[in-house]
C-alpha positions in Angstrom: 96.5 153.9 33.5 95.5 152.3 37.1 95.2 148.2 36.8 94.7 146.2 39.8 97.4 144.1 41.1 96.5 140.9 43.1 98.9 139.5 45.3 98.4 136.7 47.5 100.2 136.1 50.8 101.1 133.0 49.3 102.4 134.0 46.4 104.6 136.8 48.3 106.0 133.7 50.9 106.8 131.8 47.7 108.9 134.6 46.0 110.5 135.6 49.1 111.9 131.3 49.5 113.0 132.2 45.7 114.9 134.8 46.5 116.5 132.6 49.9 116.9 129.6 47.7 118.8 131.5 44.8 121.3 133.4 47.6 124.0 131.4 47.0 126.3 133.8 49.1 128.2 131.8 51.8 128.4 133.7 55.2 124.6 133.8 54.6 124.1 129.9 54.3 122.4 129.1 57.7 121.0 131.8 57.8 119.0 131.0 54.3 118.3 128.3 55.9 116.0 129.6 58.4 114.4 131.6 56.5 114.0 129.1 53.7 112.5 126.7 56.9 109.8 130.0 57.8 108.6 130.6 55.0 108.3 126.6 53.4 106.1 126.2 57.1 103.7 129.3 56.6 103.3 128.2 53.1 101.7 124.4 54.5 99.7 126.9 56.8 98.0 128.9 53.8 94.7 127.1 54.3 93.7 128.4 57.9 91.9 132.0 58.3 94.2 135.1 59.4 93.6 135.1 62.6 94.5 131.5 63.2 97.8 132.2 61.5 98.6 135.4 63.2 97.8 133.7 66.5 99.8 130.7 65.7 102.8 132.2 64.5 103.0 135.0 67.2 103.5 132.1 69.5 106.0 130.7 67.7 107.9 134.2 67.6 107.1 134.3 71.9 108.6 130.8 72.3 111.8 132.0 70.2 112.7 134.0 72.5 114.5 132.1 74.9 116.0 130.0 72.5 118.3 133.2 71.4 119.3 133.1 75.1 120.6 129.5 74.9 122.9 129.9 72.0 126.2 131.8 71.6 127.3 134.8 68.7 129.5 132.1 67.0 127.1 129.2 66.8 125.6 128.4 63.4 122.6 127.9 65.0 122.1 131.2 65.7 122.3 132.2 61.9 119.5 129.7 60.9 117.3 130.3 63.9 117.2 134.8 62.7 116.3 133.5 59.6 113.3 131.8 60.9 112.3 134.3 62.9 113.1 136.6 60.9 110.7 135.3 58.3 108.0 135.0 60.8 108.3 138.5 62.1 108.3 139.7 58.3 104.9 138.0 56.9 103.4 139.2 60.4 104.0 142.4 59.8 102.5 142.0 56.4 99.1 141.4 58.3 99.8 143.4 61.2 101.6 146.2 61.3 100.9 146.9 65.2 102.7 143.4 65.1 105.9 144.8 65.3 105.4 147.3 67.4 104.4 144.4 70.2 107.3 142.3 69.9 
């Protein structure tokens, strides 16, 4: 029996801050966090075409990267600001996969 699935981007960003906001494990708490904050601002971004998303949030993803250098292993922020990335990188890759390859 073949049936046709149809999954939207959006639906797939608002299981994934599901999944973050039911993780009640404590260690992982900031990190949650960020990811919680990724996805919640890609979903407010659902209206603009692909190409305007992927171009938006690869920048954000480029202008990450020195904020990893300005924080040390033991601060929190650290935790929260994978998460972010971290969801950024992994819807990207959804539309992209040469995305991860480039960063």
């Amino acid at each position: 029996m073949n049936t046709t699935v149809n999954i939207t981007l959006e639906s797939i960003i608002r299981r994934k801050i599901s999944y973050f906001r039911s993780d009640t494990t404590p260690e992982l708490t900031d990190m949650n966090t960020g990811y919680i904050r990724g996805y919640s601002q890609m979903l407010e971004d659902m209206e603009m075409d692909e190409t305007e998303f992927a171009a938006k949030y690869s920048e954000i993803i480029r202008e990450l990267k020195p904020s990893f250098e300005q924080v040390s292993d033991t601060d929190t922020s650290v935790d929260e600001l994978s998460g972010y990335n971290n969801a950024l990188v992994d819807i990207l890759g959804l539309l992209d996969e040469n995305f991860l390859n480039e960063i």
